[in-house]
N, C-alpha and C positions, 0 to 999 in steps of 0.2 A: 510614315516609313515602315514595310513590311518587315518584320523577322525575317532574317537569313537562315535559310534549312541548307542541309546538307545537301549534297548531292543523292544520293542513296539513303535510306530511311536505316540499312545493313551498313553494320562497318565490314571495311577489309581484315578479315583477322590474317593474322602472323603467330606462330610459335614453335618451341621446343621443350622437350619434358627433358634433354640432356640437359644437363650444367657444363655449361660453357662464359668466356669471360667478355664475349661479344653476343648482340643481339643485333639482326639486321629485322627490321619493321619492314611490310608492304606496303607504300601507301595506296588508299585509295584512288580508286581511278577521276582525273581531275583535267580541269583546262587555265590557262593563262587568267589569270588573276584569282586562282582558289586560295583560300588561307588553309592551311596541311597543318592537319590535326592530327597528335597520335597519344592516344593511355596506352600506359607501357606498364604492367604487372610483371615482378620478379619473386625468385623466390631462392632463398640462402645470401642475397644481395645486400652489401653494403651500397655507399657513394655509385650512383647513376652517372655517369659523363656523355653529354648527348654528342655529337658529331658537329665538325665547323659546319655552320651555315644555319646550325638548330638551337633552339634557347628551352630553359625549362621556363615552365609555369609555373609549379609546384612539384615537389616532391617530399618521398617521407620515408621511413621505414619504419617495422615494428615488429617483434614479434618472430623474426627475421621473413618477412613479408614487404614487398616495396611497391609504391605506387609512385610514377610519376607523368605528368601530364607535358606535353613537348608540342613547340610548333617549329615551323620551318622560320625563319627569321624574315623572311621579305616573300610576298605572295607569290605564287608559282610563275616562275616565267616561260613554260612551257607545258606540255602535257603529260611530260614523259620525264619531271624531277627526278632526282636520286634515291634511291630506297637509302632512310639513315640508317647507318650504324652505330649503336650506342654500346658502350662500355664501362662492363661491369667491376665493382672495386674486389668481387669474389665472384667467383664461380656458380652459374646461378641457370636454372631453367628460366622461362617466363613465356606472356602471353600477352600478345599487343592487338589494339582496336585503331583501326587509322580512318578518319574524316573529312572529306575534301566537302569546303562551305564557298559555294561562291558569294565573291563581295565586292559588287558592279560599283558601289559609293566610297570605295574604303581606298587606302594608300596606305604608310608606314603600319606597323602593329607596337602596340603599348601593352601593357597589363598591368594588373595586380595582384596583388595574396595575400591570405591569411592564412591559418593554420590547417590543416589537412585534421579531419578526424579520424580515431583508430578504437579499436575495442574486439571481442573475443565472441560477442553475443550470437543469436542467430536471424538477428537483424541490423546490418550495417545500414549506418545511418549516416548518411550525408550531411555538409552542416548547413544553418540557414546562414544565407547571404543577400543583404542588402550590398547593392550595385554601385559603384561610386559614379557609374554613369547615368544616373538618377533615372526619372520615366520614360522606360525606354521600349518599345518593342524587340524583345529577347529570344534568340535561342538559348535554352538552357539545357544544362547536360548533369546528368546524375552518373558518377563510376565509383566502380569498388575492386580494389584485389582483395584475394582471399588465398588462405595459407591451404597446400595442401590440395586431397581430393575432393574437397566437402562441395557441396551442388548449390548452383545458385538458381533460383526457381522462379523467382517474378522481381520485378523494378518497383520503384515507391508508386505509390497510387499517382493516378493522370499521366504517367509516362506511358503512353502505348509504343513506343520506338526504344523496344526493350529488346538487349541483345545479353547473350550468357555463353560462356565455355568454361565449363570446369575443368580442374587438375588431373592427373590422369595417375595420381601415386602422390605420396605424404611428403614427398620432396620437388609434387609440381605446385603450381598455382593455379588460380582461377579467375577470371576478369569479367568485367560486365559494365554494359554501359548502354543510359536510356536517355534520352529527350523527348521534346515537347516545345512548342511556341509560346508564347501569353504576349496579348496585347497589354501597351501603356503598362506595365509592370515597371516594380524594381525592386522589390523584396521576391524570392524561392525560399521556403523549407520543402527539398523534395520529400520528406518520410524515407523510412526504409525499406531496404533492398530485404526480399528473406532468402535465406541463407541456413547451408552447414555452419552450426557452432565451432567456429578457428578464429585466428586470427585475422585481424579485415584493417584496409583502410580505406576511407571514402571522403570522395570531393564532388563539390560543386561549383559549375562554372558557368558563367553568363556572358556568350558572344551579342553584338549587336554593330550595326553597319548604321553609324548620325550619318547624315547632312546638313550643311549648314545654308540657310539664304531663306529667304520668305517664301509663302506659297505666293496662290495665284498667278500660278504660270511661269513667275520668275525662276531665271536659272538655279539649279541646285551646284553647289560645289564641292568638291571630294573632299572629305575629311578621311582622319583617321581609322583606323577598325580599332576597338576597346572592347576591353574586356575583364570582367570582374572574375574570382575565382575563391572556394572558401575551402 
């Protein structure tokens, strides 16, 4: 079973350098059964509340720097979904990366998490994540906010689908976000992102599209869409 890519190798970016207590994301442009993906960096933010219809994956603050990773709850039923509105617990700039994955094999969505990593260095590092959906051909994804103006300048090594916007002033933020495929995997350590010395958080996440039934011709049947996240 091949890894699921993105539609565009480019995310849709979205932002604002004001502080406001609502953030509306773009999402990427997509067709009836895309799984809608968005990283959402904030900056002066407490508590994220994503929009009815939206679930988080993970999120975190730190530093007062926020990351949080969001999908739509049930795969696109059209091509022309709703831009989310998420809401902020403080008044906050930010900067969003949106991803539309088609996934011809997939039906409901599930996930998992662990903890988000965070730190001040001028290499945000993503953490390693072994997959609960064991050997699988993976998209995986490396993102990072970052406090402030500080530049983000290259993705961990092997991510060539490296994407960056930096803050625009010490009260915006900066976001980034890179993938890559790997056959038969289930462990990623992406490495790190380099980066201004601020404050950072960085996650990793592991899409994949199973089916279930035997080869040889025989029918395949729609499972799930899973996905690991660290």
């Amino acid at each position: 079973m091949a890894a699921p890519t993105p539609r565009s190798s480019t995310p849709t970016l979205s932002g604002s350098a004001t502080n406001a207590t609502t953030a509306t994301a773009t999402l990427a442009p997509h067709q009836v059964g895309d799984y809608l993906l968005v990283f959402l960096a904030g900056r002066g933010t407490g508590t994220i509340t994503p929009p009815a219809g939206w679930a988080a994956i993970k999120s975190g603050t730190t530093g007062g720097v926020a990351l949080g990773l969001y999908q739509q709850s049930t795969l696109a039923a059209s091509n022309s979904e709703t831009n989310p509105q998420f809401t902020f617990a403080t008044s906050s700039s930010f900067k969003a990366h949106a991803y539309s994955i088609p996934m011809p094999n997939s039906g409901a969505i599930n996930r998992a998490g662990v903890n988000i990593a965070s730190g001040s260095s001028a290499a945000a590092d993503p953490p390693s994540l072994t997959s609960f959906g064991g050997t699988q051909d993976y998209l995986w994804f490396a993102c990072m906010s970052l406090s402030g103006a500080s530049t983000i300048t290259a993705g961990p090594s092997g991510y060539s689908n490296f994407n960056a916007n930096a803050g625009s002033s010490s009260s915006d933020c900066g976001i980034a976000t890179a993938w890559k495929t790997a056959l038969a995997s289930v462990t990623e350590d992406p490495g790190a992102f380099t980066n201004g010395s601020n404050q950072w958080l960085a996650d990793t996440l592991a899409v994949w599209d199973p089916v279930t039934g035997g080869g040889g011709g025989s029918a395949h049947v729609a499972t799930n869409l899973l996905f690991g996240i660290g």
